[in-house]
PDB file as gemmi writes it, atoms N, CA and C in Angstrom:
CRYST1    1.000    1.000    1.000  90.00  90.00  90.00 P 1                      
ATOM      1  N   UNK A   1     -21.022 150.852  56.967  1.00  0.00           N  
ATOM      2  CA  UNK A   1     -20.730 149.697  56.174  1.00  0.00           C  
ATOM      3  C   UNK A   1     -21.576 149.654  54.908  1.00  0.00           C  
ATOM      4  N   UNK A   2     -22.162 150.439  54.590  1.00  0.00           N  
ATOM      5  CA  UNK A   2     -23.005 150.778  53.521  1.00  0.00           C  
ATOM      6  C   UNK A   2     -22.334 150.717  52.301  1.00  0.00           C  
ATOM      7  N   UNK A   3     -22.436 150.129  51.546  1.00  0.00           N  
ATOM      8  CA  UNK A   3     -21.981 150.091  50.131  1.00  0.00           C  
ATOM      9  C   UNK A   3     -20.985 149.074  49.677  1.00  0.00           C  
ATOM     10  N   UNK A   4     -20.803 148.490  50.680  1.00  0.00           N  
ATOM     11  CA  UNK A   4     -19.361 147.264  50.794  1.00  0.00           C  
ATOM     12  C   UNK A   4     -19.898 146.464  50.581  1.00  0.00           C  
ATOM     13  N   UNK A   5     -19.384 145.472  49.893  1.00  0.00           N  
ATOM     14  CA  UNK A   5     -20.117 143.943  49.261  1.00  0.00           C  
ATOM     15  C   UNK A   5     -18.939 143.089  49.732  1.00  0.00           C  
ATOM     16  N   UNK A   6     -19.333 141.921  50.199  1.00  0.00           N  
ATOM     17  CA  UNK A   6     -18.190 141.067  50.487  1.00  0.00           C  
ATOM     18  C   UNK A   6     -17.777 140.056  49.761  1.00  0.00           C  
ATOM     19  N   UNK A   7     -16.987 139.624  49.483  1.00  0.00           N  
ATOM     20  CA  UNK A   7     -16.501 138.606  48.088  1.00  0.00           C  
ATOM     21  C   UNK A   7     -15.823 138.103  48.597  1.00  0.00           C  
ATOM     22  N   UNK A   8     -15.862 136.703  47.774  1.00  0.00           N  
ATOM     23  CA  UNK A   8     -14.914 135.404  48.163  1.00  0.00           C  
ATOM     24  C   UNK A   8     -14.004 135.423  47.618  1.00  0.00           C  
ATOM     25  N   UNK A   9     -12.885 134.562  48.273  1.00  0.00           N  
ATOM     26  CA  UNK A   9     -11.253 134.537  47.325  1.00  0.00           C  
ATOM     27  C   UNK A   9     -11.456 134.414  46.002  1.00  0.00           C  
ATOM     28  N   UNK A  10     -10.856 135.168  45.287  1.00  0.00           N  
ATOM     29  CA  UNK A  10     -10.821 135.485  44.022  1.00  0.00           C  
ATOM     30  C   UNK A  10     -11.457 136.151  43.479  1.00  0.00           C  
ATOM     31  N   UNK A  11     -12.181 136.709  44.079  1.00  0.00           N  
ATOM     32  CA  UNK A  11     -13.324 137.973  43.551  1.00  0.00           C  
ATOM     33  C   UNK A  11     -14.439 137.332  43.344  1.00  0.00           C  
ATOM     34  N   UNK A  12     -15.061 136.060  43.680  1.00  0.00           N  
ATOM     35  CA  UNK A  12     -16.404 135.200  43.634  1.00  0.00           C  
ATOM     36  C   UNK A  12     -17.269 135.599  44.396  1.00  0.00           C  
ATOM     37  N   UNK A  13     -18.369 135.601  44.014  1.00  0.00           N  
ATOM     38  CA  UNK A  13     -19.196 135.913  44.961  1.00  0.00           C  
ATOM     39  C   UNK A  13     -19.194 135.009  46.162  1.00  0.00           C  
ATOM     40  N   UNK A  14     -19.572 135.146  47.598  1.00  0.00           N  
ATOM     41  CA  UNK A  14     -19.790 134.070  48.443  1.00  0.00           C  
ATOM     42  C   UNK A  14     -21.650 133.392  48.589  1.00  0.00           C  
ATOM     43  N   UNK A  15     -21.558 131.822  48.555  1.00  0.00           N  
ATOM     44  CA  UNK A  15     -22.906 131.877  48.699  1.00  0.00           C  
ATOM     45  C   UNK A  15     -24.109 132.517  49.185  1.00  0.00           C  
ATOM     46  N   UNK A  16     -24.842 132.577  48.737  1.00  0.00           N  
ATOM     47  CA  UNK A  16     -25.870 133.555  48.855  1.00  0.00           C  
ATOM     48  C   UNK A  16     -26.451 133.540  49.964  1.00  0.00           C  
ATOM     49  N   UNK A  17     -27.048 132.131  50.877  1.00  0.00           N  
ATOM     50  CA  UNK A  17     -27.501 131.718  52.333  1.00  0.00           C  
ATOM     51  C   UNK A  17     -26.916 132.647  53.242  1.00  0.00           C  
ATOM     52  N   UNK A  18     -25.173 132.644  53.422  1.00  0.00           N  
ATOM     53  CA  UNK A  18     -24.352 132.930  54.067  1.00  0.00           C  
ATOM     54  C   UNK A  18     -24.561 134.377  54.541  1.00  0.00           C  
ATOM     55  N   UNK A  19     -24.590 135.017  52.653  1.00  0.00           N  
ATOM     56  CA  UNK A  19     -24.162 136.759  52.177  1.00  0.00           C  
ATOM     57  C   UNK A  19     -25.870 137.393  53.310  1.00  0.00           C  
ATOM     58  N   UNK A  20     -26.945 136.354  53.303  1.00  0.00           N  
ATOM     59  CA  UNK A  20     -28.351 136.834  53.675  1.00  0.00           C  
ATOM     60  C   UNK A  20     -28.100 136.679  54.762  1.00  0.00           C  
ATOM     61  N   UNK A  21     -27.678 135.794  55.607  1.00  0.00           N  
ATOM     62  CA  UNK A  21     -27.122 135.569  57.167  1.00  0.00           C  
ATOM     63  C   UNK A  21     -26.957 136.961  58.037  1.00  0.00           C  
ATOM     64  N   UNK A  22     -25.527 137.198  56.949  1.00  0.00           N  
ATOM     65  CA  UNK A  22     -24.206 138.079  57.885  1.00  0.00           C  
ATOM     66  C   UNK A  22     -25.456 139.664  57.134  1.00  0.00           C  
ATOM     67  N   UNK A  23     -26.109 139.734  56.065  1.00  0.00           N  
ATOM     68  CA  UNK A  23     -26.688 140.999  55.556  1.00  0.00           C  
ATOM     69  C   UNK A  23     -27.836 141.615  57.236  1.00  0.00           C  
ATOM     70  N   UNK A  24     -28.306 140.333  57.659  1.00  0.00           N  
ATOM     71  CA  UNK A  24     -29.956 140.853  58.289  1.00  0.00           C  
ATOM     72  C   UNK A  24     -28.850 141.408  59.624  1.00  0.00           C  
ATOM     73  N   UNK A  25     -27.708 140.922  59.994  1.00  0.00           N  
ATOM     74  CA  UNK A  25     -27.078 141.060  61.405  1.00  0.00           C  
ATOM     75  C   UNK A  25     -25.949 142.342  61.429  1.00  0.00           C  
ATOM     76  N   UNK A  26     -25.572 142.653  60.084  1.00  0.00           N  
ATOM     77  CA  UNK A  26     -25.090 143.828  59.607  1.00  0.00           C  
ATOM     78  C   UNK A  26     -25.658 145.091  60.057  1.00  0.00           C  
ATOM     79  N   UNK A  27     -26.493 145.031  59.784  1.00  0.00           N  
ATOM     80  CA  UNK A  27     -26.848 146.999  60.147  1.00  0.00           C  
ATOM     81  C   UNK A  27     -26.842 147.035  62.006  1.00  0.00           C  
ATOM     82  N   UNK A  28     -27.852 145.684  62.045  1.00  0.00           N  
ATOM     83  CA  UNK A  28     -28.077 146.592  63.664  1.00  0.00           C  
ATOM     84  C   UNK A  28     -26.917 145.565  64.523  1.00  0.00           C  
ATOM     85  N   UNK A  29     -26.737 146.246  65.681  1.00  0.00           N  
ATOM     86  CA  UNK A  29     -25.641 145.468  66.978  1.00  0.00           C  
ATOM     87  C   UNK A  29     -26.578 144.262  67.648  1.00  0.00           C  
ATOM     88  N   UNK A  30     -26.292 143.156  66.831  1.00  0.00           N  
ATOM     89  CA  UNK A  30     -27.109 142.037  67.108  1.00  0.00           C  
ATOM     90  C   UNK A  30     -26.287 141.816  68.488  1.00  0.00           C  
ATOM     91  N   UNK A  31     -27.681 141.921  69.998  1.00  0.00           N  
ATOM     92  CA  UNK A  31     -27.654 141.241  71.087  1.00  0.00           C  
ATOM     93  C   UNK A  31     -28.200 140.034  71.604  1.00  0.00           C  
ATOM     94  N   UNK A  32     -28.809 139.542  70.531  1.00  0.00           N  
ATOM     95  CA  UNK A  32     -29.581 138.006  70.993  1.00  0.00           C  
ATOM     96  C   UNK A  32     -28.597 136.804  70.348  1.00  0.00           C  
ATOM     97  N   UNK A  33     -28.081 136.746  71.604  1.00  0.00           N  
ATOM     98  CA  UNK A  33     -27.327 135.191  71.427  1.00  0.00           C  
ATOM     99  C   UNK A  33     -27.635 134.105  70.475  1.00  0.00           C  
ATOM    100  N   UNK A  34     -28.606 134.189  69.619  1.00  0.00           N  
ATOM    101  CA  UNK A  34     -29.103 132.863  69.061  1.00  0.00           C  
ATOM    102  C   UNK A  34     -28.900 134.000  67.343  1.00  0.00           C  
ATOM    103  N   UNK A  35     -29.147 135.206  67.495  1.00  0.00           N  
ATOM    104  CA  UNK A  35     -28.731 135.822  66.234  1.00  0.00           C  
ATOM    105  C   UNK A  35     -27.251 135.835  65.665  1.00  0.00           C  
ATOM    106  N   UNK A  36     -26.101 136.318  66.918  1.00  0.00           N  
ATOM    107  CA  UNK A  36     -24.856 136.338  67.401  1.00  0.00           C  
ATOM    108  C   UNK A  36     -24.403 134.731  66.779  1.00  0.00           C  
ATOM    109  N   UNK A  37     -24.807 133.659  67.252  1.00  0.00           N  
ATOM    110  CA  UNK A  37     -24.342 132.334  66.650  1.00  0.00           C  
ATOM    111  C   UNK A  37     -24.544 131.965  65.146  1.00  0.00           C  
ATOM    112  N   UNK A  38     -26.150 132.571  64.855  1.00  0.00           N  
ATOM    113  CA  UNK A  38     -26.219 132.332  63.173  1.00  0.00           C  
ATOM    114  C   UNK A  38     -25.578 132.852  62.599  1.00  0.00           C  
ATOM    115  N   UNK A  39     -25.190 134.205  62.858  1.00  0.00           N  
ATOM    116  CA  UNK A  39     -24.209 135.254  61.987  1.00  0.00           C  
ATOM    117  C   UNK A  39     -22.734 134.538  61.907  1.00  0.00           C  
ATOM    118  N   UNK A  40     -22.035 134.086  63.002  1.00  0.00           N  
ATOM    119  CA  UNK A  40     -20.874 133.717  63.112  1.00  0.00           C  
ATOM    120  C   UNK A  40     -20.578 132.157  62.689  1.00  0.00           C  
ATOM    121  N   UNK A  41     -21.644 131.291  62.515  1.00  0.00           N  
ATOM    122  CA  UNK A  41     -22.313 130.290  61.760  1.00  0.00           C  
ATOM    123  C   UNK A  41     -22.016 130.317  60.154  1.00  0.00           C  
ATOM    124  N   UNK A  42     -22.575 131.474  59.975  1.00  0.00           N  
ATOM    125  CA  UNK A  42     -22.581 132.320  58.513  1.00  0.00           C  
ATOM    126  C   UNK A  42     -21.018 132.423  58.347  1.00  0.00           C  
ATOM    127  N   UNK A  43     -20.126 133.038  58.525  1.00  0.00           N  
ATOM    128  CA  UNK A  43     -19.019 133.572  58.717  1.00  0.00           C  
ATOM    129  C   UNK A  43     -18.219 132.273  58.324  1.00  0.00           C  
ATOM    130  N   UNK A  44     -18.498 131.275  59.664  1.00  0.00           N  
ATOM    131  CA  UNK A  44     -17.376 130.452  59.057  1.00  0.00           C  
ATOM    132  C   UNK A  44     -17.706 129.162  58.673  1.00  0.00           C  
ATOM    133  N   UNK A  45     -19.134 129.590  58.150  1.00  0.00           N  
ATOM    134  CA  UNK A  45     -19.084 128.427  56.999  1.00  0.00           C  
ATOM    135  C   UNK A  45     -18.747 129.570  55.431  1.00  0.00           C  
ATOM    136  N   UNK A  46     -19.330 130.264  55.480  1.00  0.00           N  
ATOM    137  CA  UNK A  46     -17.948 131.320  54.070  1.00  0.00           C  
ATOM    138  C   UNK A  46     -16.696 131.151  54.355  1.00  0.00           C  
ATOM    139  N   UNK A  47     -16.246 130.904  55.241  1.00  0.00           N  
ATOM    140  CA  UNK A  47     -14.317 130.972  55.058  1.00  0.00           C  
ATOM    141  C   UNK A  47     -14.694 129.322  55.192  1.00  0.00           C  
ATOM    142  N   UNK A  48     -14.623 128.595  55.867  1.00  0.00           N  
ATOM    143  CA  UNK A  48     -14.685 127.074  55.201  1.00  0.00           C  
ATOM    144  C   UNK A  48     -14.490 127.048  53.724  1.00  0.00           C  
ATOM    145  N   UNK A  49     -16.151 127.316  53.485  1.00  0.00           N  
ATOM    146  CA  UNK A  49     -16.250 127.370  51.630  1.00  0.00           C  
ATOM    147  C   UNK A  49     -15.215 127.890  50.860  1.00  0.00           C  
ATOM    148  N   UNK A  50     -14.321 129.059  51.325  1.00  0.00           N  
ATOM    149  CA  UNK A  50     -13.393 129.746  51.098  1.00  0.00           C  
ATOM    150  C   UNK A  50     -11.753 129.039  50.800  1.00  0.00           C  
ATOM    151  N   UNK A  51     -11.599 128.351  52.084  1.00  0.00           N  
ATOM    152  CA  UNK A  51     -10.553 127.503  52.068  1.00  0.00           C  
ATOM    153  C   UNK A  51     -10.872 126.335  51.259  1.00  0.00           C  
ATOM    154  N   UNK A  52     -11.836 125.792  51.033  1.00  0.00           N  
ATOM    155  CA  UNK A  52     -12.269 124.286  50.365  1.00  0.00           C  
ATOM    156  C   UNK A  52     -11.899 124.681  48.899  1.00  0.00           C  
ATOM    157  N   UNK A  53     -12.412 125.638  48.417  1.00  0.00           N  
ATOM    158  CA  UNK A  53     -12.687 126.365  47.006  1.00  0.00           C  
ATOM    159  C   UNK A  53     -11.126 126.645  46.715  1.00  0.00           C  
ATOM    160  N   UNK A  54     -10.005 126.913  47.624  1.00  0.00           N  
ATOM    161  CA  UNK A  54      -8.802 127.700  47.176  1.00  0.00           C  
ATOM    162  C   UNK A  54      -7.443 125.728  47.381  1.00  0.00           C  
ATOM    163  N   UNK A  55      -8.425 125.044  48.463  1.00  0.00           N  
ATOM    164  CA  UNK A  55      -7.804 123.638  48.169  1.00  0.00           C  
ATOM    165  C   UNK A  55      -8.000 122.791  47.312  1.00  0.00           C  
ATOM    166  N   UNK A  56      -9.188 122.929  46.590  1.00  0.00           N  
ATOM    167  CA  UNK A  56      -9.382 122.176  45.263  1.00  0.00           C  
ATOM    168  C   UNK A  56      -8.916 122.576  43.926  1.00  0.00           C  
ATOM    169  N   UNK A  57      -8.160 124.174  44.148  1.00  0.00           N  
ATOM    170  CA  UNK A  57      -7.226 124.404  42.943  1.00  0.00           C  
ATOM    171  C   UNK A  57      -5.837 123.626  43.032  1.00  0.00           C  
ATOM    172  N   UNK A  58      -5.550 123.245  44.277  1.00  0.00           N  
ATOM    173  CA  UNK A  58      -4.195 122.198  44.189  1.00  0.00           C  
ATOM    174  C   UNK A  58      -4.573 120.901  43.518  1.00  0.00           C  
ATOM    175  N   UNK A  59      -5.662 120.240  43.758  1.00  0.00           N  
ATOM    176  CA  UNK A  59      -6.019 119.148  42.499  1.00  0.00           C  
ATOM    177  C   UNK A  59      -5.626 119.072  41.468  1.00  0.00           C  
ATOM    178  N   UNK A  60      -5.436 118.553  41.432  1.00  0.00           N  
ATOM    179  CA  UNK A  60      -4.480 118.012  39.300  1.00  0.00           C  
ATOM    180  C   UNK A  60      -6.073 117.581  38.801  1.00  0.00           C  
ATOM    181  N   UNK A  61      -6.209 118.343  37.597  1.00  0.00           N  
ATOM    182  CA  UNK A  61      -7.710 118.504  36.895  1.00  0.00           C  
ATOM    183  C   UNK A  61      -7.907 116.324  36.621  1.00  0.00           C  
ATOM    184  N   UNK A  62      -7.024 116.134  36.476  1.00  0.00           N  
ATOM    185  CA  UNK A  62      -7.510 114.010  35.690  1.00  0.00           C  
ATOM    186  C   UNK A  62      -8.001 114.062  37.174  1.00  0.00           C  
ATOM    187  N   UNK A  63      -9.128 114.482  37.817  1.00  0.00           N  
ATOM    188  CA  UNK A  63      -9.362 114.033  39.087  1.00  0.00           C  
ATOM    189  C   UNK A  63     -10.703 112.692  38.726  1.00  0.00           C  
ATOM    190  N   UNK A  64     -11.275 112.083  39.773  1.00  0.00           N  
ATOM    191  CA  UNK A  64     -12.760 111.351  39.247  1.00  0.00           C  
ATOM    192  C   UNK A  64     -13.605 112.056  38.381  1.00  0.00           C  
ATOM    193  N   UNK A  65     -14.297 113.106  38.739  1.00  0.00           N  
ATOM    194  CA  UNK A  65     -14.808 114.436  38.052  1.00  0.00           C  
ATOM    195  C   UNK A  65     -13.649 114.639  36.443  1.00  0.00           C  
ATOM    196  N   UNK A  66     -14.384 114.907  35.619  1.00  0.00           N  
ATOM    197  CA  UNK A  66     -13.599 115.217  34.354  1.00  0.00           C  
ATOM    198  C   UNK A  66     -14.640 116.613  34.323  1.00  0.00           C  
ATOM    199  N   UNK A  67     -13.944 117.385  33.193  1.00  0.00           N  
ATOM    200  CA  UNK A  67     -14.504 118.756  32.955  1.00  0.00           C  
ATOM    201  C   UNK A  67     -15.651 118.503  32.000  1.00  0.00           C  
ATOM    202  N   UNK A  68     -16.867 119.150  32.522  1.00  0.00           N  
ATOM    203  CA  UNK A  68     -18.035 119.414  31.721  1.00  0.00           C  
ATOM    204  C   UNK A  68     -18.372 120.505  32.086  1.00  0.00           C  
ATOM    205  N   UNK A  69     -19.747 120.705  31.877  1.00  0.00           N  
ATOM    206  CA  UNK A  69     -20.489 121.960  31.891  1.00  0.00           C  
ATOM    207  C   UNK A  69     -20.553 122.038  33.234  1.00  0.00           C  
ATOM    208  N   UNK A  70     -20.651 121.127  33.618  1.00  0.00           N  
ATOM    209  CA  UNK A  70     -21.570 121.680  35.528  1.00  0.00           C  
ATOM    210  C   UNK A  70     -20.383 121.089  36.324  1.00  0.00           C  
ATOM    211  N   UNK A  71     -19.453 121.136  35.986  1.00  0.00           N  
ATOM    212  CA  UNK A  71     -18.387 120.819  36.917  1.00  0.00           C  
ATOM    213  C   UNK A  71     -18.417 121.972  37.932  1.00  0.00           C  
ATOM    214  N   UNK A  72     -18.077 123.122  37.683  1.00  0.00           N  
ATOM    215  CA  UNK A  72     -17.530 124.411  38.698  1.00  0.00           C  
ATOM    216  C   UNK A  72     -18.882 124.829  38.983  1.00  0.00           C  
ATOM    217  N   UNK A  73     -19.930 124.264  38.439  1.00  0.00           N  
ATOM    218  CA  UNK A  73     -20.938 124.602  39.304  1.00  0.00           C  
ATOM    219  C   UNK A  73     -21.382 123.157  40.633  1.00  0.00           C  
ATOM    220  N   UNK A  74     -21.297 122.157  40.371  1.00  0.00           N  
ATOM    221  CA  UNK A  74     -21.685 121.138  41.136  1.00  0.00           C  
ATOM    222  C   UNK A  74     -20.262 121.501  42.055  1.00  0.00           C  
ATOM    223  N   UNK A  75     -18.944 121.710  41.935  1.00  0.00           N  
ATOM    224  CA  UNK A  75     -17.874 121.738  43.024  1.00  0.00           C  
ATOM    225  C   UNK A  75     -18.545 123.157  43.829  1.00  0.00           C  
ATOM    226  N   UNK A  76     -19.068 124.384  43.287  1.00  0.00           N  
ATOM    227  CA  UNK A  76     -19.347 125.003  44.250  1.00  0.00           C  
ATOM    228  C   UNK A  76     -20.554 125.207  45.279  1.00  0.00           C  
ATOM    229  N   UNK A  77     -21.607 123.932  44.809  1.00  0.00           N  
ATOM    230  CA  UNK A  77     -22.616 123.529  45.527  1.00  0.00           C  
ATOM    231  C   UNK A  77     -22.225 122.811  46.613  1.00  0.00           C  
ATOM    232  N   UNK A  78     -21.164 121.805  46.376  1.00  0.00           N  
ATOM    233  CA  UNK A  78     -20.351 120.783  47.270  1.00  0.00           C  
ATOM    234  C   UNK A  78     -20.231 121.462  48.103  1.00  0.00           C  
ATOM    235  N   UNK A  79     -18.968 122.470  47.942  1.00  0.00           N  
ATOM    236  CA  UNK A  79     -18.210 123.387  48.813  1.00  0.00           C  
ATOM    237  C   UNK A  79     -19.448 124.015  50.000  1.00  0.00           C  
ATOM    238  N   UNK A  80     -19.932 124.822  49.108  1.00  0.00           N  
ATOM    239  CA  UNK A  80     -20.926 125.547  50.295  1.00  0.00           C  
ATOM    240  C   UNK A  80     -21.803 124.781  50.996  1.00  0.00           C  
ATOM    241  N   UNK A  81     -22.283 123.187  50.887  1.00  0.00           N  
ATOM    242  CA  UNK A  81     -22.866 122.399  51.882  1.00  0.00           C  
ATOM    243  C   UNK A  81     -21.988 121.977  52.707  1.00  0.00           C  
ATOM    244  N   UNK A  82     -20.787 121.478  52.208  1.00  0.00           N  
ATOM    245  CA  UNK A  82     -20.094 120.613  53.205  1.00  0.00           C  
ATOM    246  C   UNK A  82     -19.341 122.138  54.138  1.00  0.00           C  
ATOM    247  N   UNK A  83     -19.090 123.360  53.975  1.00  0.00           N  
ATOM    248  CA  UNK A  83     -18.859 124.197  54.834  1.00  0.00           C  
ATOM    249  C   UNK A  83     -20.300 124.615  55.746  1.00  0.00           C  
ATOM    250  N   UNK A  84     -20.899 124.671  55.324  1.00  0.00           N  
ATOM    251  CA  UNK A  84     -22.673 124.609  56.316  1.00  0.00           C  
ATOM    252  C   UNK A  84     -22.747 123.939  57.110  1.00  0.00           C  
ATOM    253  N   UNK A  85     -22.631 122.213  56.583  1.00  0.00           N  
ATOM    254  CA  UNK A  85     -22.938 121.222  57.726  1.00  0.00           C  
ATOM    255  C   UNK A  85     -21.339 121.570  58.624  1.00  0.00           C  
ATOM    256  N   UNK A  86     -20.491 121.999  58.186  1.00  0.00           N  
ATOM    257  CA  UNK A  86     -18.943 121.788  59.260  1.00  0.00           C  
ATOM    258  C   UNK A  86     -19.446 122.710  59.920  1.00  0.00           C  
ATOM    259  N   UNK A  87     -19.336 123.892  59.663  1.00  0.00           N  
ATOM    260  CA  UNK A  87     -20.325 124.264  60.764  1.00  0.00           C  
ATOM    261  C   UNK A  87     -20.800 124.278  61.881  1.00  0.00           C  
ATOM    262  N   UNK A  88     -22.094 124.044  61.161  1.00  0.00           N  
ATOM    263  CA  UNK A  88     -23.373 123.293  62.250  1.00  0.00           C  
ATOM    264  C   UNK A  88     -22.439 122.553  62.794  1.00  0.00           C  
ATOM    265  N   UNK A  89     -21.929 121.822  62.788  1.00  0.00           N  
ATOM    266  CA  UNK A  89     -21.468 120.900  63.580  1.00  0.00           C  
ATOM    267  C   UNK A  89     -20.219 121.230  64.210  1.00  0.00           C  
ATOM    268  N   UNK A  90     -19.470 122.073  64.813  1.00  0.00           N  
ATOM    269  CA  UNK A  90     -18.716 122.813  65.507  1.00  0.00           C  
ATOM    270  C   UNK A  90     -17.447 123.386  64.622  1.00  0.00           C  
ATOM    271  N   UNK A  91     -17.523 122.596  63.140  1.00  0.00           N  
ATOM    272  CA  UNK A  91     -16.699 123.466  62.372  1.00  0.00           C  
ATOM    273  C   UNK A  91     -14.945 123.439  62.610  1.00  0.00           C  
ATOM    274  N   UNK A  92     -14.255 124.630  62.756  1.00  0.00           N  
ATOM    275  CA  UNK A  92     -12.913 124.426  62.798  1.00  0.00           C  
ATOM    276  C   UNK A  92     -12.839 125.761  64.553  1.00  0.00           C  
ATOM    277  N   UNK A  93     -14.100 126.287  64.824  1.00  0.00           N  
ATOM    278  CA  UNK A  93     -13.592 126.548  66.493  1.00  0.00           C  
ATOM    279  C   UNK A  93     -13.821 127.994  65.857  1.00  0.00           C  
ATOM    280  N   UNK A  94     -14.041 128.256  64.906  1.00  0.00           N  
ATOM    281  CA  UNK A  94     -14.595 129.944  64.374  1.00  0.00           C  
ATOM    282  C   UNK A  94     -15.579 130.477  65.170  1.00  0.00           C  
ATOM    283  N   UNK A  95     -16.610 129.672  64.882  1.00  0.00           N  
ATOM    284  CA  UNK A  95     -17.766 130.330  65.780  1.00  0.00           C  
ATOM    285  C   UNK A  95     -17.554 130.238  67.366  1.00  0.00           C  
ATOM    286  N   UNK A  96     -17.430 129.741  67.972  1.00  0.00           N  
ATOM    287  CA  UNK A  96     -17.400 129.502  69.013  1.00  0.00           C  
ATOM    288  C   UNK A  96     -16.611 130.547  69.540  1.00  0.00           C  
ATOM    289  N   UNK A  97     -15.357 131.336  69.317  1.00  0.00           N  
ATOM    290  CA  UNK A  97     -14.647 132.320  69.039  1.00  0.00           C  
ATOM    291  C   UNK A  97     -15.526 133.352  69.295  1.00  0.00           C  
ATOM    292  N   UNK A  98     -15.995 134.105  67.876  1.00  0.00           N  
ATOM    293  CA  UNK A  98     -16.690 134.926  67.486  1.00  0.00           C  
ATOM    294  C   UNK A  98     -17.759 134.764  68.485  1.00  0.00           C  
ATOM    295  N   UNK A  99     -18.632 134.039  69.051  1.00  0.00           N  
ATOM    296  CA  UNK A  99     -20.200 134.729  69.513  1.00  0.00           C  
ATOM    297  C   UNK A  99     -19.403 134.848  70.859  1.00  0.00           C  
ATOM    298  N   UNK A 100     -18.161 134.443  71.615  1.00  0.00           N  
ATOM    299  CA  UNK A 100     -17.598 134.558  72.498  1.00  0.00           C  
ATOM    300  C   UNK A 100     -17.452 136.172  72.798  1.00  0.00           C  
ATOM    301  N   UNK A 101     -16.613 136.329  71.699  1.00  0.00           N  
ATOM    302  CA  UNK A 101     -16.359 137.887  71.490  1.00  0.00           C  
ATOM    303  C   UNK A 101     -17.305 138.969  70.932  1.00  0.00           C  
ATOM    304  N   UNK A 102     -18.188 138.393  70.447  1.00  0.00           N  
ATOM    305  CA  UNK A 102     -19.816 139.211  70.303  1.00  0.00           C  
ATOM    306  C   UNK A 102     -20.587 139.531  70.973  1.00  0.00           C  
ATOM    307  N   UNK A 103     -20.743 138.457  72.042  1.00  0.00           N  
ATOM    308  CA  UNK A 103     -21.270 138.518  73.451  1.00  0.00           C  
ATOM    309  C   UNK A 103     -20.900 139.673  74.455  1.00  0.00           C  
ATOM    310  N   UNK A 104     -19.321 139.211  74.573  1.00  0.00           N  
ATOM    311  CA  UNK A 104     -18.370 140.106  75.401  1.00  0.00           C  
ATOM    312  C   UNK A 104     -18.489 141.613  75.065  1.00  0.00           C  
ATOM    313  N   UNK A 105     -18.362 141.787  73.818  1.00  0.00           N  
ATOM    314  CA  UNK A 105     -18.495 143.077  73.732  1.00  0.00           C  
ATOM    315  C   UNK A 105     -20.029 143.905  73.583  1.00  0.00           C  
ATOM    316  N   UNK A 106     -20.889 142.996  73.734  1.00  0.00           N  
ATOM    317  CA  UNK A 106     -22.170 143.538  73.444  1.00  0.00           C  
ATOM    318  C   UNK A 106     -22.615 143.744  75.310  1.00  0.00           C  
ATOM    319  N   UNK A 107     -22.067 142.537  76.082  1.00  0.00           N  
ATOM    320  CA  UNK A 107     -22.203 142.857  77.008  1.00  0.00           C  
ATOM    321  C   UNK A 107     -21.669 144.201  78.215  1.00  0.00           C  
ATOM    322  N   UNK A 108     -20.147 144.270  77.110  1.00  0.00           N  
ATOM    323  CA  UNK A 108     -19.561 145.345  77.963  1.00  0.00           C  
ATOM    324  C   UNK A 108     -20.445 146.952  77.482  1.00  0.00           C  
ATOM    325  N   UNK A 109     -20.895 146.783  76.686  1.00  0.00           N  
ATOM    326  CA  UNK A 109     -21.220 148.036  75.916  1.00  0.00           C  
ATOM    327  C   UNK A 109     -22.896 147.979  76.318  1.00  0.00           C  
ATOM    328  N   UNK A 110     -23.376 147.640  77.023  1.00  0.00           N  
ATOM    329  CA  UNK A 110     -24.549 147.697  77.489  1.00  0.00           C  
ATOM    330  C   UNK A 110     -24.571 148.951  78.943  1.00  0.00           C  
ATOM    331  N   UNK A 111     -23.247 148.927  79.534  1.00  0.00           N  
ATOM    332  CA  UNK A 111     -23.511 149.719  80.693  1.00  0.00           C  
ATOM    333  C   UNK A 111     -22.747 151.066  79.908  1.00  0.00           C  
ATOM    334  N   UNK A 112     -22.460 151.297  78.654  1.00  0.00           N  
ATOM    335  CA  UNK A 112     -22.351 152.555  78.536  1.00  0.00           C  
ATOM    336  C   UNK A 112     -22.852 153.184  77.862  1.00  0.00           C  
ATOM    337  N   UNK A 113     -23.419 154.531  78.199  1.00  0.00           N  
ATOM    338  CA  UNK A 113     -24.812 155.521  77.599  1.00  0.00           C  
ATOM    339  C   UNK A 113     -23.616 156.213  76.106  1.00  0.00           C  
ATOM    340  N   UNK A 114     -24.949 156.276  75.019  1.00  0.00           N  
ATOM    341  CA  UNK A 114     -24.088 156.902  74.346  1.00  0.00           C  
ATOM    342  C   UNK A 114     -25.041 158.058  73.352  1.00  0.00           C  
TER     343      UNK A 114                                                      
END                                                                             
């Protein structure tokens, strides 16, 4: 997986918290359950942020917010907290998924020598 960078819809970068998350759990076969949840934590609070970021282009721009300088920067601060705390807080059923199937397979792959 060396050399692959992961990017958000539209070719954006994804927040940086997230990109450092899923980076430290990347190289090695994370087996500690509490690593397994942050990573997948990570994951789908980026696709949250992901979907939030691709639903606020259906907005008609006369929104409360008018266009200034720090508009697309304050909407993508929004985005990436309120996908963090969803999250943390059980989110849309992503994680719960994932460390399911992280587990499972870390567990099955423990009894075979390689």
């Amino acid at each position: 997986m060396e050399g692959i960078r992961v990017q958000g819809v539209g070719g954006q970068e994804p927040a940086a918290n997230q990109v450092k998350t899923l980076e430290q759990v990347k190289g090695n076969r994370a087996s500690n359950p509490e690593e397994i949840k942050k990573a997948a934590q990570a994951f789908e609070a980026y696709f949250i942020s992901s979907l939030l970021k691709e639903m606020r282009k259906t907005v008609p721009e006369e929104s409360f917010l008018r266009s200034g300088p720090g508009k697309e920067i304050y909407e993508a601060l929004l985005d990436e907290t309120l996908a963090e705390k969803m999250s943390e807080r059980g989110g849309i059923g992503l994680t719960k998924l994932l460390v399911k199937k992280m587990t499972d397979q870390a567990s099955s792959s423990k009894g075979i020598d390689r």
